[in-house]
Backbone of each chain as ProteinMPNN parsed JSONL, in Angstrom:
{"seq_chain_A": "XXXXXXXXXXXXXXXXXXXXXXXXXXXXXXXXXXXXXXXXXXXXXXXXXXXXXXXXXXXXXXXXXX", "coords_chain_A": {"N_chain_A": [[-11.036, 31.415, -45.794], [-12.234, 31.244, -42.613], [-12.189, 32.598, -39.028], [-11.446, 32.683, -35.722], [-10.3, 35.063, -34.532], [-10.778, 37.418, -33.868], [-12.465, 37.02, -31.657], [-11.091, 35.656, -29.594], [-8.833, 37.0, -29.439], [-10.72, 39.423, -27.802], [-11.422, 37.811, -26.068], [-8.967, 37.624, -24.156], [-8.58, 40.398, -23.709], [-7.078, 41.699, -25.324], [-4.676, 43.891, -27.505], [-4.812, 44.325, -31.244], [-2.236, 45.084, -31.838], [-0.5, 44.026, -30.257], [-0.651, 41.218, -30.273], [0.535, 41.481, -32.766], [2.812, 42.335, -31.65], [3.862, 39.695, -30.322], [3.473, 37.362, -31.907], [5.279, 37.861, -33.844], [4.835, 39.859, -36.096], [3.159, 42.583, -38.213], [0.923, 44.966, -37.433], [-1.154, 45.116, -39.179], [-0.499, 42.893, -40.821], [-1.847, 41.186, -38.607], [-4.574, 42.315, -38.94], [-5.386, 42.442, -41.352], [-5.336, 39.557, -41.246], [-8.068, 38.922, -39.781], [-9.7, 40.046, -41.288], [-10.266, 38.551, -42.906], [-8.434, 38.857, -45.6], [-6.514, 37.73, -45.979], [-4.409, 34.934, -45.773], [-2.27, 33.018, -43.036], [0.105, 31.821, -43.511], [1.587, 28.196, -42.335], [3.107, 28.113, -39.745], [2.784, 30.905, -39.104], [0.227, 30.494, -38.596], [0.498, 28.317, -36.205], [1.724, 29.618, -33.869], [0.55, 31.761, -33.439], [-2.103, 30.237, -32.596], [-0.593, 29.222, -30.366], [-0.544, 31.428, -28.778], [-3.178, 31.977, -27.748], [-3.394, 29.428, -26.231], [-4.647, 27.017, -27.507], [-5.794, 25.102, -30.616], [-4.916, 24.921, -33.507], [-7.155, 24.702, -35.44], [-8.904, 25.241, -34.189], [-9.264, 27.752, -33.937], [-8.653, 28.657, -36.895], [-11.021, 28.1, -39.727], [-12.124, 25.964, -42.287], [-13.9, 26.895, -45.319], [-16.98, 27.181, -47.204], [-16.119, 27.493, -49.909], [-13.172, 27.059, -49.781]], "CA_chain_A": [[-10.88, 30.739, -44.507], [-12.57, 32.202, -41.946], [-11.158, 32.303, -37.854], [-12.252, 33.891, -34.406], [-8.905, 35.705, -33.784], [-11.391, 38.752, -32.978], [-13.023, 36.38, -30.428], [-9.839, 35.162, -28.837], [-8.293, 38.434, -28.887], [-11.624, 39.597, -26.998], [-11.279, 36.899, -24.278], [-7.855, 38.034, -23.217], [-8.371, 41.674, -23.894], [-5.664, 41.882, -26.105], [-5.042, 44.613, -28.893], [-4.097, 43.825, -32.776], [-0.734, 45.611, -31.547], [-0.069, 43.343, -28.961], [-0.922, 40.266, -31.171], [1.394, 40.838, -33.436], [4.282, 41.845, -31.064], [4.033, 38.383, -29.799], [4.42, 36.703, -32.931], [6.803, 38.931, -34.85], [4.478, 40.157, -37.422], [3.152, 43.396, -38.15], [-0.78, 45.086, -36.71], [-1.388, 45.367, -40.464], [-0.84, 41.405, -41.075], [-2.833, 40.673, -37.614], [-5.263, 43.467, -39.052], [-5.545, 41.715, -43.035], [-5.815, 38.111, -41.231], [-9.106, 39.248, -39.094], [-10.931, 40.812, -41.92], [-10.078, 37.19, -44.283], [-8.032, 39.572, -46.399], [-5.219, 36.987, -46.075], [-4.073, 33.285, -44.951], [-1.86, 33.194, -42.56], [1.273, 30.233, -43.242], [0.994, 27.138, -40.847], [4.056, 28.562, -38.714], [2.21, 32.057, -38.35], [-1.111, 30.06, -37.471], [0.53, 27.81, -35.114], [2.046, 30.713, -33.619], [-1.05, 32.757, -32.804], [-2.438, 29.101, -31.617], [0.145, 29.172, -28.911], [-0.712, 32.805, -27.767], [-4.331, 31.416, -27.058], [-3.369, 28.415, -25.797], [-5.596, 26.282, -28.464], [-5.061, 24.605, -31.648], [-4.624, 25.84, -34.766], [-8.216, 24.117, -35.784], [-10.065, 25.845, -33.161], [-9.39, 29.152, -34.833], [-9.214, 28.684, -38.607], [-11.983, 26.974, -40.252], [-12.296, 26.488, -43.75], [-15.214, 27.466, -45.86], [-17.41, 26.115, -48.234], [-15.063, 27.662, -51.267], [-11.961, 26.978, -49.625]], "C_chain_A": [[-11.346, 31.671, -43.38], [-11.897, 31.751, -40.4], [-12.054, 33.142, -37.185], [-11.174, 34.476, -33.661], [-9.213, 36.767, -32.999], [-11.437, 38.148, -31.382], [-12.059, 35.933, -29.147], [-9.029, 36.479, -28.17], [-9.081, 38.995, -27.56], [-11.213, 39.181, -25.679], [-10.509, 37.383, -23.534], [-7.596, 39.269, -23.298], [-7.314, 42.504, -24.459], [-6.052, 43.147, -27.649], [-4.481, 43.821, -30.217], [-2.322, 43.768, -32.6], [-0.041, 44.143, -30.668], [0.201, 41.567, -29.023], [0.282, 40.164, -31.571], [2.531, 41.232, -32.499], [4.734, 40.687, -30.582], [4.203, 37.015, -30.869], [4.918, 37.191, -33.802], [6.148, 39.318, -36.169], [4.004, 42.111, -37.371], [1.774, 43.603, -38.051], [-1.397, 44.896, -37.877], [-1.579, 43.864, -40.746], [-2.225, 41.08, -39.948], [-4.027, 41.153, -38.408], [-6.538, 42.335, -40.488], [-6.289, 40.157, -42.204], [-7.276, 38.133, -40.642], [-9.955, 39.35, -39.986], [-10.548, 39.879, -43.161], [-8.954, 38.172, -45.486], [-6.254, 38.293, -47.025], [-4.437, 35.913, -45.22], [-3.043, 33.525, -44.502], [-0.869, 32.09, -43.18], [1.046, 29.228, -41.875], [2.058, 27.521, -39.76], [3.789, 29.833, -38.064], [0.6, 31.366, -37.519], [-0.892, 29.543, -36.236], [1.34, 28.88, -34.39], [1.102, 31.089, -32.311], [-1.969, 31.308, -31.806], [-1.612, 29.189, -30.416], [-0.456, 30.281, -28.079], [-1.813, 32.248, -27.183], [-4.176, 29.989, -26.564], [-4.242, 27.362, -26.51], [-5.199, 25.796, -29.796], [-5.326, 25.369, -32.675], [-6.514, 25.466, -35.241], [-9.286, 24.849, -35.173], [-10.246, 27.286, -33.725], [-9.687, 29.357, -35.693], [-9.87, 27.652, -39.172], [-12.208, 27.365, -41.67], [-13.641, 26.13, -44.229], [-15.614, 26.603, -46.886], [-16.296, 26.01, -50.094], [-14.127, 27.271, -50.916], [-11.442, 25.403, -50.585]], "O_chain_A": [[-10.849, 32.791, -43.258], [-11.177, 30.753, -40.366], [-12.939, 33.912, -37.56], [-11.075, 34.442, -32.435], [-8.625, 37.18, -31.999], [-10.842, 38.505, -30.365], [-12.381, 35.922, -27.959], [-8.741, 36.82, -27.023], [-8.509, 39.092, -26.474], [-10.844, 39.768, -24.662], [-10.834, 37.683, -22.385], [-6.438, 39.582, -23.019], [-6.854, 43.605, -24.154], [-7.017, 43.268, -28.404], [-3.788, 42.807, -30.131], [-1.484, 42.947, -32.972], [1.031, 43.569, -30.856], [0.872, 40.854, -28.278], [1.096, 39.319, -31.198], [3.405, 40.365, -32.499], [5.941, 40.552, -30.386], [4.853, 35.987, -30.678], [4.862, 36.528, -34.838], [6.746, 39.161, -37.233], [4.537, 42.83, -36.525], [1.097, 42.665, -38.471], [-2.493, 44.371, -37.675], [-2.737, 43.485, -40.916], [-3.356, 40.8, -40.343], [-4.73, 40.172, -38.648], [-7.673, 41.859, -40.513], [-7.417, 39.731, -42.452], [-7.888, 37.16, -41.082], [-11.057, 38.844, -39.77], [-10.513, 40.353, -44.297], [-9.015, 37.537, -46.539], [-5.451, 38.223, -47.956], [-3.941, 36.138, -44.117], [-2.388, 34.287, -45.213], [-1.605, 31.115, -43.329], [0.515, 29.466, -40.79], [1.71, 27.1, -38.657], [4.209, 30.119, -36.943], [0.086, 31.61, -36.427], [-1.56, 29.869, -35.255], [2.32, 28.359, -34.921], [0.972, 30.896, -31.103], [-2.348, 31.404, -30.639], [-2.24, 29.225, -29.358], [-0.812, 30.131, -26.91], [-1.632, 31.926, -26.009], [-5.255, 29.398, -26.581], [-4.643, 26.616, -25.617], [-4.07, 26.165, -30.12], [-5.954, 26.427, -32.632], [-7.086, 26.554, -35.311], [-10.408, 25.006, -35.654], [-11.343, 27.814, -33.902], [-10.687, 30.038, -35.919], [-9.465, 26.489, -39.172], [-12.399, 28.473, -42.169], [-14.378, 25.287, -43.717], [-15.01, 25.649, -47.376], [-15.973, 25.14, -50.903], [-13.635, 26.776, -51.93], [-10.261, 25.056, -50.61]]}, "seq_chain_B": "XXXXXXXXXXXXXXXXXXXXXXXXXXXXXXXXXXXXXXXXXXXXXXXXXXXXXXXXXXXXXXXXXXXXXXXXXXXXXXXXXXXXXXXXXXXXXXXXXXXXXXXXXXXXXXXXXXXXXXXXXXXXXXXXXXXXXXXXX", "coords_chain_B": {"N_chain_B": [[13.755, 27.473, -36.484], [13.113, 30.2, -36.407], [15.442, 31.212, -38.238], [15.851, 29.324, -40.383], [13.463, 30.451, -41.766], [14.049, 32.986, -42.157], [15.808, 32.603, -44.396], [14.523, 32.273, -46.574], [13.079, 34.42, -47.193], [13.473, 37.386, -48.836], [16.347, 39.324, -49.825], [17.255, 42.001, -48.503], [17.502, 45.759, -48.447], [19.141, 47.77, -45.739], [16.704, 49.769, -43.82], [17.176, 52.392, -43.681], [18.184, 52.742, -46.249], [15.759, 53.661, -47.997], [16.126, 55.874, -47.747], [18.44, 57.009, -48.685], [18.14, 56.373, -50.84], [16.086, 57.994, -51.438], [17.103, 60.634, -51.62], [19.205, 60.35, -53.566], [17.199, 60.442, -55.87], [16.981, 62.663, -55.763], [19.012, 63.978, -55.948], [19.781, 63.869, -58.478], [18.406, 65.193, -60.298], [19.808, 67.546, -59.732], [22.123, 68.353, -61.239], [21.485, 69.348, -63.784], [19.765, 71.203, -63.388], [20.643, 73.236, -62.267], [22.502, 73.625, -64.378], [20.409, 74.68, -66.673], [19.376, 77.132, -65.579], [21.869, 78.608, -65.283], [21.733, 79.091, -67.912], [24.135, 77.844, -69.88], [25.708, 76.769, -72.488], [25.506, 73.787, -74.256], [27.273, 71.399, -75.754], [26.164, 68.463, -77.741], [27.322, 65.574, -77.038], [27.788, 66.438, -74.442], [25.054, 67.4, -73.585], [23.889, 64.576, -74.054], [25.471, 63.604, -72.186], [24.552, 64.52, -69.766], [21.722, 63.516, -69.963], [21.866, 60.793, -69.978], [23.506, 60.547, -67.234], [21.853, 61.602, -65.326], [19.403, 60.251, -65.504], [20.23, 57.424, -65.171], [21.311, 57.954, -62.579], [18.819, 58.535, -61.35], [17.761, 56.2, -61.938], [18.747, 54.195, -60.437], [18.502, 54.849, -57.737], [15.893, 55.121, -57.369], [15.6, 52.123, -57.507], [17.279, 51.553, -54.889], [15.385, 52.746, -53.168], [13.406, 50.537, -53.937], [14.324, 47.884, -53.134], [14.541, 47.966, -50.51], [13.977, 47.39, -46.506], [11.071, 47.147, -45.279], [9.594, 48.932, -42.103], [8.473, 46.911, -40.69], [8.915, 43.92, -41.832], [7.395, 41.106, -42.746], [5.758, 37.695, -42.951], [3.384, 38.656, -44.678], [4.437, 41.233, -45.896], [6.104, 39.883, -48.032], [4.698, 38.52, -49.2], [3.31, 40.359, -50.453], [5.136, 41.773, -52.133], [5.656, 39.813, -53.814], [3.574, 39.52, -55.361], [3.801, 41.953, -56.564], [5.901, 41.836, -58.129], [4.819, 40.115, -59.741], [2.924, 41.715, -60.905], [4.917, 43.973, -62.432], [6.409, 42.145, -64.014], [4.682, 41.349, -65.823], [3.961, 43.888, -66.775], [6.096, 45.034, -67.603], [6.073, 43.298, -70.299], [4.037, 43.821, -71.44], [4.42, 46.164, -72.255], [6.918, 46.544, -73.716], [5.719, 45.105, -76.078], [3.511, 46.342, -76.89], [4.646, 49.825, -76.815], [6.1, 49.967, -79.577], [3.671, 49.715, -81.471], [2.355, 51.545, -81.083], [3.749, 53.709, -81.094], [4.559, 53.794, -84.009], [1.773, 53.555, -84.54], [0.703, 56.36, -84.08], [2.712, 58.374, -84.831], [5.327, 58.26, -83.525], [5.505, 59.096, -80.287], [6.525, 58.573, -78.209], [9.217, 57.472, -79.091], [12.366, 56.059, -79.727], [12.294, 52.755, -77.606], [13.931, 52.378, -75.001], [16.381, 50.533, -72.769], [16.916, 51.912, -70.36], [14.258, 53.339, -70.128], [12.326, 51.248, -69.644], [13.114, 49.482, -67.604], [12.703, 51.983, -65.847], [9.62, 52.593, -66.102], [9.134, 49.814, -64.748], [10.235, 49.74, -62.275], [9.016, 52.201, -61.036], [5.962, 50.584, -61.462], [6.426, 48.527, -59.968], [6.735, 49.73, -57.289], [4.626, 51.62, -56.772], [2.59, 49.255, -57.255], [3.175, 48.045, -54.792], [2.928, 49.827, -52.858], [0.372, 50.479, -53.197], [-1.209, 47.744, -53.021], [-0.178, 47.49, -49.716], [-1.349, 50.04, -48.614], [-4.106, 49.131, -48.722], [-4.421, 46.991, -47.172]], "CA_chain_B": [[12.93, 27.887, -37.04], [13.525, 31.792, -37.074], [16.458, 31.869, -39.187], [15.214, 29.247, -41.75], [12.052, 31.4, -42.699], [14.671, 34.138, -42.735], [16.932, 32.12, -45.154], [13.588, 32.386, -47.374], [12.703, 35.992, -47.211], [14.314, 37.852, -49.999], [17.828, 39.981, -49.493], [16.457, 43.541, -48.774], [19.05, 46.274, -47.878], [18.601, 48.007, -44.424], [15.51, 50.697, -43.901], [17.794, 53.666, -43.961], [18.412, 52.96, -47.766], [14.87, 53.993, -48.593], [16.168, 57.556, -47.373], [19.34, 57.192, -49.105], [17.203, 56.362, -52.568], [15.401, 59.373, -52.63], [18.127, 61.763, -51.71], [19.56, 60.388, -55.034], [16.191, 60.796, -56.867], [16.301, 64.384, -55.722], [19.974, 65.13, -56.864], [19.872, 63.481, -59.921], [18.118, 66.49, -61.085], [20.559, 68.7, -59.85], [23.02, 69.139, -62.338], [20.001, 69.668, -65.102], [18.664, 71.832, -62.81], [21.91, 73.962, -62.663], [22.818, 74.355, -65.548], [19.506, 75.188, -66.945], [19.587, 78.156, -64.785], [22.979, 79.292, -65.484], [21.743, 79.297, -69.553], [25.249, 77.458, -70.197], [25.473, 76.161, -73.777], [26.139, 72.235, -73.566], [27.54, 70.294, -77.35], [25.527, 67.173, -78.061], [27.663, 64.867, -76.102], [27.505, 66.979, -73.141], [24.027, 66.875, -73.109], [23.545, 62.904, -74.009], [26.014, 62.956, -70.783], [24.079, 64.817, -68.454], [20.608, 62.947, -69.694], [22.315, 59.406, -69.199], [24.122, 60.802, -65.773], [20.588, 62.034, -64.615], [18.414, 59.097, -65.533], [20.746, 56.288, -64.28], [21.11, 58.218, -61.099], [16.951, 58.38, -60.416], [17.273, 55.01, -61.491], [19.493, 53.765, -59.037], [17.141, 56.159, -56.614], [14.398, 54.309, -57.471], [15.806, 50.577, -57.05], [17.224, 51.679, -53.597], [13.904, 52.98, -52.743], [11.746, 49.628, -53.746], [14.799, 46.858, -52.706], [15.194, 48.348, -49.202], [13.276, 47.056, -46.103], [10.23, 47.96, -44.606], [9.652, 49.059, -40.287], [8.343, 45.714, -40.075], [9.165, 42.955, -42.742], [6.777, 39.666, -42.069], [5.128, 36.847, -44.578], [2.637, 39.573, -45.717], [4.904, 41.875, -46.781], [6.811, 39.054, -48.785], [3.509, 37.873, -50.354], [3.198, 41.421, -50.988], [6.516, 42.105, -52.962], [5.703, 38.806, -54.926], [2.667, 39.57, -56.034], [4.067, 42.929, -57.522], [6.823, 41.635, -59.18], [4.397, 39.533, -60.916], [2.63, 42.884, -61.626], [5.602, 44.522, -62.714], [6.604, 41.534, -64.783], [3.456, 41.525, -66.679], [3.995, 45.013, -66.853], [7.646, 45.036, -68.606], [6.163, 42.443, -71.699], [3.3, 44.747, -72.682], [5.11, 47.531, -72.424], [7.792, 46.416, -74.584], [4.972, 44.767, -76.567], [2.861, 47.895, -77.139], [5.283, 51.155, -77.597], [6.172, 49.8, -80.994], [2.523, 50.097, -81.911], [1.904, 53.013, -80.139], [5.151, 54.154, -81.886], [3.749, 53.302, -85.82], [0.2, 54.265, -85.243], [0.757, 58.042, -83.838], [4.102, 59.123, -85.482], [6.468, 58.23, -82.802], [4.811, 60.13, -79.74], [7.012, 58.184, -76.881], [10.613, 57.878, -79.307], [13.148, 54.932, -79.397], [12.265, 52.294, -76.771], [15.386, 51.945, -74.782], [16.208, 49.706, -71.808], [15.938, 52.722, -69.386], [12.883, 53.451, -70.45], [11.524, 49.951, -69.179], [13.78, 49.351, -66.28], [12.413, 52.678, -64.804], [9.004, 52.061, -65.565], [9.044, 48.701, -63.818], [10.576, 50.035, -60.691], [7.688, 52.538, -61.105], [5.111, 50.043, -61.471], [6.561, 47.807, -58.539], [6.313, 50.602, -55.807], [3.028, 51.728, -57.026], [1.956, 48.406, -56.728], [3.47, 47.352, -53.871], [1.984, 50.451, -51.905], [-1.224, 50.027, -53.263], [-1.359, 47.212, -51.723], [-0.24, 47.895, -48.455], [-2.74, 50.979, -48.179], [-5.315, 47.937, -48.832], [-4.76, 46.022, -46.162]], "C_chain_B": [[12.783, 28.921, -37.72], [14.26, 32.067, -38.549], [16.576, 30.492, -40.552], [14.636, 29.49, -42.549], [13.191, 32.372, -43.092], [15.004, 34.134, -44.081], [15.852, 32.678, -46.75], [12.852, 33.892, -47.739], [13.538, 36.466, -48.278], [15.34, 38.799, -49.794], [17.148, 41.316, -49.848], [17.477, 44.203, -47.991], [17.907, 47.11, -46.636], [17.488, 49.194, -44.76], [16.434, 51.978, -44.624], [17.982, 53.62, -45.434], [17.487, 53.703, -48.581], [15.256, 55.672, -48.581], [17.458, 57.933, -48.199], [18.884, 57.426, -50.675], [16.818, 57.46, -52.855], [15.943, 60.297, -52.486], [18.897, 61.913, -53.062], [18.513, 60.914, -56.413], [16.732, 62.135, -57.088], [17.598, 65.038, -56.586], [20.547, 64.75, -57.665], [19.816, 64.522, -60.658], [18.934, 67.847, -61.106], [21.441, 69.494, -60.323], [22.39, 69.88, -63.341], [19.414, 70.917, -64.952], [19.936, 73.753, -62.902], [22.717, 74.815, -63.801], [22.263, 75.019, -67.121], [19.027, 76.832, -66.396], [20.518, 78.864, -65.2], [22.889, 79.519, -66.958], [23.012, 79.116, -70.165], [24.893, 76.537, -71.489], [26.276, 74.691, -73.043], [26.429, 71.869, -75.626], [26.761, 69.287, -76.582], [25.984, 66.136, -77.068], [27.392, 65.062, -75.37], [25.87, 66.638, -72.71], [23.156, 65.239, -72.834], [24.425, 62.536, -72.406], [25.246, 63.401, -69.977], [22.617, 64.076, -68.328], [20.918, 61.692, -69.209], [22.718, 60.083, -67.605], [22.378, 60.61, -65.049], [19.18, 60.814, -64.617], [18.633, 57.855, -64.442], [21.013, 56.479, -62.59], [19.678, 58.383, -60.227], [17.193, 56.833, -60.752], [17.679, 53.625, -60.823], [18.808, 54.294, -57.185], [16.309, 55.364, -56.263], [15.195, 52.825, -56.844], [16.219, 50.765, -55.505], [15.98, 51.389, -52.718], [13.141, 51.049, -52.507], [12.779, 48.134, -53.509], [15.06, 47.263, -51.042], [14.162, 47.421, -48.136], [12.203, 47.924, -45.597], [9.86, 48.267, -43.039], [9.378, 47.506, -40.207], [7.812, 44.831, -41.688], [8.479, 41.332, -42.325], [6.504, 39.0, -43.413], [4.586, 37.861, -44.999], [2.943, 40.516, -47.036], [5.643, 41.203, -48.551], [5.701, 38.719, -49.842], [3.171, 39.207, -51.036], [4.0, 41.917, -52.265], [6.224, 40.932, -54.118], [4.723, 39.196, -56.021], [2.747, 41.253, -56.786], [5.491, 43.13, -58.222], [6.053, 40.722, -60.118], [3.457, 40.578, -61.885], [3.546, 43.654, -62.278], [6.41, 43.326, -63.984], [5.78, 41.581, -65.799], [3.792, 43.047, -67.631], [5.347, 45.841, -68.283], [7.004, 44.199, -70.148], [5.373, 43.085, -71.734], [3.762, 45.743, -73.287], [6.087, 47.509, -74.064], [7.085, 45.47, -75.785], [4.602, 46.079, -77.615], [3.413, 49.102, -77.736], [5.563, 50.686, -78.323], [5.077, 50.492, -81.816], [2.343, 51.318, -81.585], [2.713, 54.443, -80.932], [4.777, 54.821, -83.715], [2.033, 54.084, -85.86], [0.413, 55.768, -84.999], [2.326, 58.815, -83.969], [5.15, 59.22, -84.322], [6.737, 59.227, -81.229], [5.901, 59.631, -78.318], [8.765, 58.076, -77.548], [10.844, 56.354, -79.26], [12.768, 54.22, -78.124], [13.391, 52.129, -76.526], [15.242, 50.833, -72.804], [16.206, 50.661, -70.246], [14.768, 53.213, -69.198], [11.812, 52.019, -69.151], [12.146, 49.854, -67.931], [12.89, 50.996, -65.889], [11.105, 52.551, -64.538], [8.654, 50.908, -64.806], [9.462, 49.075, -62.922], [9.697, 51.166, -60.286], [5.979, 51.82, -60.712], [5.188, 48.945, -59.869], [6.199, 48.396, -57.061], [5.279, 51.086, -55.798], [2.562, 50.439, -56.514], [1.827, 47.594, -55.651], [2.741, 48.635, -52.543], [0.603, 50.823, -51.619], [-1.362, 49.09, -52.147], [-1.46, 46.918, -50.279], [-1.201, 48.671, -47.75], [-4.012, 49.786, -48.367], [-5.913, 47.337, -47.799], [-5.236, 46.631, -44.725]], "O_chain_B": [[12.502, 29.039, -38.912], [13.928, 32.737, -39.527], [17.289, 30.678, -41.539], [14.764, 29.172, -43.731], [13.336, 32.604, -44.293], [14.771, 35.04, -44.882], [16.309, 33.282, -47.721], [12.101, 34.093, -48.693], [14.448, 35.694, -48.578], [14.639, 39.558, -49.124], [16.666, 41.693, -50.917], [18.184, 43.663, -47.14], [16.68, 47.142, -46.54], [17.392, 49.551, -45.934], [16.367, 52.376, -45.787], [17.912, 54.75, -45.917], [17.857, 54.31, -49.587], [14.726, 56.514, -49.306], [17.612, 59.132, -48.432], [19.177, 58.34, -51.446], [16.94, 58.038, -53.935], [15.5, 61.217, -53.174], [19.201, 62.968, -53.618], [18.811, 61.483, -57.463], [16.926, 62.676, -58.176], [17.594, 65.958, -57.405], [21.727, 65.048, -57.851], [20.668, 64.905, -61.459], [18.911, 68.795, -61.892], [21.67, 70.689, -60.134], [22.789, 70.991, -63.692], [18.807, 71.596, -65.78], [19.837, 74.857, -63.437], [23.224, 75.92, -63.998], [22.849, 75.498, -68.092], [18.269, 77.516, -67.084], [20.146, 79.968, -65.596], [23.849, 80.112, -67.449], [23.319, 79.979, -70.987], [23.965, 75.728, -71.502], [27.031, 74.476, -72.095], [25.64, 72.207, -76.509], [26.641, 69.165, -75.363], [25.153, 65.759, -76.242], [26.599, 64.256, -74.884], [25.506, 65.877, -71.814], [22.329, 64.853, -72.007], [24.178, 61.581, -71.67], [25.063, 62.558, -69.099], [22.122, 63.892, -67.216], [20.411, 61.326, -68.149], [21.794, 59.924, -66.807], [21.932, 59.643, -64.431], [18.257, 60.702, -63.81], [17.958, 57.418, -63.51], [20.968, 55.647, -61.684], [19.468, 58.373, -59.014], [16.834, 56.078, -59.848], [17.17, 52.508, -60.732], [18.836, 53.979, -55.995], [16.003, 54.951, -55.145], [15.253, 52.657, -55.626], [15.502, 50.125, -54.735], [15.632, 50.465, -51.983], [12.64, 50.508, -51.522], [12.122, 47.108, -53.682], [15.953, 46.635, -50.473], [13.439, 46.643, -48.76], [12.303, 49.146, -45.476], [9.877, 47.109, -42.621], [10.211, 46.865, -39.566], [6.812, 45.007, -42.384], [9.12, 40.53, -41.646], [6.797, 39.396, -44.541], [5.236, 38.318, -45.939], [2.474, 40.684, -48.161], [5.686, 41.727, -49.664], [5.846, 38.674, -51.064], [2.75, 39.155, -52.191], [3.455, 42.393, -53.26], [6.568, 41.166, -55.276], [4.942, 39.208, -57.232], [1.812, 41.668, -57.47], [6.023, 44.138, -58.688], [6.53, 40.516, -61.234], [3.248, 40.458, -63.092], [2.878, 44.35, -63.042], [7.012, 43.902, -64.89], [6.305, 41.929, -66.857], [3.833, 43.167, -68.855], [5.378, 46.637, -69.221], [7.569, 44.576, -71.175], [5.823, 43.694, -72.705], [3.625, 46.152, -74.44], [5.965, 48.178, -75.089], [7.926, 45.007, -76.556], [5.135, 46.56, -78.615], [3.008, 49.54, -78.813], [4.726, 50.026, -77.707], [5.244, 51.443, -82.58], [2.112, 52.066, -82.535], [2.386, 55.602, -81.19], [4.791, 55.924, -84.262], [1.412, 54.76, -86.68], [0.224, 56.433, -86.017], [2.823, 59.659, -83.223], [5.798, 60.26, -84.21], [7.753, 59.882, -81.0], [5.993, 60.457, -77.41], [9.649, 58.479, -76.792], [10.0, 55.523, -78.922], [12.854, 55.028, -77.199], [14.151, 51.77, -77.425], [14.292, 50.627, -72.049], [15.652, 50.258, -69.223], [14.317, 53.493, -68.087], [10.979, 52.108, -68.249], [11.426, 50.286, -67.031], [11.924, 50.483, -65.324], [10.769, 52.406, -63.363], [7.674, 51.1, -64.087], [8.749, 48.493, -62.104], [9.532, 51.206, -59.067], [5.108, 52.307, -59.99], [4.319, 48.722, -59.026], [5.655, 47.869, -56.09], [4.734, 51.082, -54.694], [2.126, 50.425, -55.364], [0.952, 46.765, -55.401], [2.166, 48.267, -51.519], [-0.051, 51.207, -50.65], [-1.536, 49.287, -50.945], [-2.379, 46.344, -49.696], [-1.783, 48.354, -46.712], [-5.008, 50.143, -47.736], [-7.083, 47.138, -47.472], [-5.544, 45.872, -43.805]]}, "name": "protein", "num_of_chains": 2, "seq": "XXXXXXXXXXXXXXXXXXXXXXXXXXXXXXXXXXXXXXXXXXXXXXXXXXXXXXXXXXXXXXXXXXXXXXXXXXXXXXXXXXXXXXXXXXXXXXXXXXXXXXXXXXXXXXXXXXXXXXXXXXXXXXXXXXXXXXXXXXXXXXXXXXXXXXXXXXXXXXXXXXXXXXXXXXXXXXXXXXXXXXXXXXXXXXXXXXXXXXXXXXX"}
């Protein structure tokens, strides 16, 4: 599943750190979900959707394998 | 919301335990260590007591160690812990598979399988694999 959490992050000049203090995870999860290493749950996606103000859809897009 | 995911997270004892675990590792050894030093004769019992004493106390060490929590406990970590108890499961049926053979073909090079034996490697194999992982990500 791929996502533009970089891209989002970017926009609002936000770090990994700063990410996850805002939804209770750890820089390491934020870190893993960036580099596809690992799907997020739909309560951590919609989550991170809130921080950017956008939907969960707008971020994670799934792939041709998915 | 919070404290339903919680409900689902698995019962992990507080951080500080991990520090409590390996203080036990360490003075497990210390009677062994003692009275190896002091060149004190031990009878048979004595010594079957101080190897049981000294085992079951690393391996109470150890389970501390790999049931405790981590600075920051999220889904990852959880998917983490799962996926090395299914390594560590795996891990326990060859095991106890295998040293038999292992046992029979090279004249008995590892001894009686016993259930400390396996219980320690698996709490071995779990924190290995569970910090593999972590360094991964």
């Amino acid at each position: 599943m791929k996502n533009t959490l970089k891209v989002e992050r970017a926009k609002l000049d936000m770090t990994q750190q700063q990410l996850a203090d805002k939804v209770g995870v750890s820089r390491q999860t934020i870190n893993s979900i960036e580099a596809k290493r690992y799907v997020p749950s739909t309560v951590l996606a919609i989550k991170i959707s809130d921080v950017f103000n956008t939907t969960v859809n707008e971020i994670f897009k799934l792939e041709k394998d998915d | 919301m919070e404290s339903k995911r919680r409900k689902k997270e698995p019962v992990l004892l507080p951080i500080y335990f991990k520090k409590v675990g390996l203080v036990i590792m360490i003075l497990a050894f210390v009677p062994a260590i003692i009275v190896k030093s002091m060149n004190v004769e031990l009878m048979q019992t004595q010594k079957e007591l101080f190897r049981v004493f000294t085992l079951n106390a690393f391996i109470l060490g150890l389970l501390l160690v790999a049931s405790s929590r981590d600075k920051v406990e999220d889904e990852m970590t959880v998917a983490i812990r799962l996926k090395s108890m299914s390594w560590t499961f795996t891990w326990a049926v060859l095991y106890v598979i295998i040293v038999p053979f292992i046992d029979l073909l090279f004249k008995d090079p590892i001894g009686e399988l016993t259930g400390q034996q396996v219980v320690m490697s698996m709490l071995f194999v779990y924190l290995i694999m569970y910090y593999l992982q972590k360094l991964g990500r």
